[in-house]
One Martini backbone bead per residue (centre of mass of N, CA, C, O) as a GRO file, in nm:
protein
   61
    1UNK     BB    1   1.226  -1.943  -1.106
    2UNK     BB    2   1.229  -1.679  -1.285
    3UNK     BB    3   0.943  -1.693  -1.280
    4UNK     BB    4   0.825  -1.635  -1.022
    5UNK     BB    5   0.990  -1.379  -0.941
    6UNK     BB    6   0.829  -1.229  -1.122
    7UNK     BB    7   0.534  -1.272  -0.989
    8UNK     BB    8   0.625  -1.176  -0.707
    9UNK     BB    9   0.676  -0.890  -0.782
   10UNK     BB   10   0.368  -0.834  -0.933
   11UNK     BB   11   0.229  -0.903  -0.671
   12UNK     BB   12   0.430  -0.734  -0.440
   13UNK     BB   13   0.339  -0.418  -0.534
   14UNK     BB   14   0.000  -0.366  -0.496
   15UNK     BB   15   0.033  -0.479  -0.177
   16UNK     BB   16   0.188  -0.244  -0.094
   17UNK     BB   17   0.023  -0.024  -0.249
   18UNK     BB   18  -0.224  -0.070  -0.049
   19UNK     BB   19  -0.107  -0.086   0.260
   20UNK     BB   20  -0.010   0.202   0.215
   21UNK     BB   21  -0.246   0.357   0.195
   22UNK     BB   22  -0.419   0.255   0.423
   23UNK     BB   23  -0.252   0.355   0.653
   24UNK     BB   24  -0.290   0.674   0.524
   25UNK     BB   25  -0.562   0.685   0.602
   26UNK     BB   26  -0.591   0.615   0.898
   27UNK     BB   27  -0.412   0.852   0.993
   28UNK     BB   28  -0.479   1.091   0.767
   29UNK     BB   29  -0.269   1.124   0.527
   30UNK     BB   30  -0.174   1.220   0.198
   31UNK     BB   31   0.106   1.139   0.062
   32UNK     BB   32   0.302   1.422  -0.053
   33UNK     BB   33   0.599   1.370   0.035
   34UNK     BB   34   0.871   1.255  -0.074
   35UNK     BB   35   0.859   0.991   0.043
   36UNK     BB   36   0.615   0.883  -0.126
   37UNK     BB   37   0.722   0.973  -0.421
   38UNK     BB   38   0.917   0.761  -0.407
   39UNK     BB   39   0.808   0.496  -0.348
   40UNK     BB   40   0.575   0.486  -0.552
   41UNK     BB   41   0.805   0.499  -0.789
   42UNK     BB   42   0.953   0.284  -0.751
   43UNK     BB   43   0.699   0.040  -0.775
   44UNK     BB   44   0.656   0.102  -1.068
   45UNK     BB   45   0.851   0.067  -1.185
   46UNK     BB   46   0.912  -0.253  -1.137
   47UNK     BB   47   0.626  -0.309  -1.263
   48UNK     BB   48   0.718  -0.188  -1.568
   49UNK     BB   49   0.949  -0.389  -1.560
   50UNK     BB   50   0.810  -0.619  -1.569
   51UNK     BB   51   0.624  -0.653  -1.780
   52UNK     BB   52   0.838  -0.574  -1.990
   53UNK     BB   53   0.987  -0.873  -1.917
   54UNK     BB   54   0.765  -1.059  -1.995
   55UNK     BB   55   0.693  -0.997  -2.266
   56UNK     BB   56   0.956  -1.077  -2.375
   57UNK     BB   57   0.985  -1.329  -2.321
   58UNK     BB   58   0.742  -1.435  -2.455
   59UNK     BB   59   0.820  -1.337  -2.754
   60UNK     BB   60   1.156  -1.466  -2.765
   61UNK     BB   61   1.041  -1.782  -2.707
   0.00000   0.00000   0.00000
């Protein structure tokens, strides 16, 4: 169950971070604001962490 959630982030943070692209363009917005650069780090750092977490994972076994 830990493979799955571990693949479920992996695979749920560039489709968010591409539908909220999307809605922003649609917008007009250039999504320049603390708002938005909060959001966009949060979601690269989880995708930085499952990455690391799953090679050290794949090696340490």
């Amino acid at each position: 169950m830990f493979v799955f959630s571990l693949a479920g982030l992996g695979v749920y943070t560039p489709i968010i971070l591409f539908i909220d692209s999307l809605t922003l363009a649609f917008r007009g917005e250039k999504g320049n604001d603390i708002r938005s650069k909060l959001f966009y780090s949060y979601f690269i750092i989880i995708l930085v962490a499952i990455i690391l977490l799953s090679l050290y994972l794949m090696t340490h076994n």
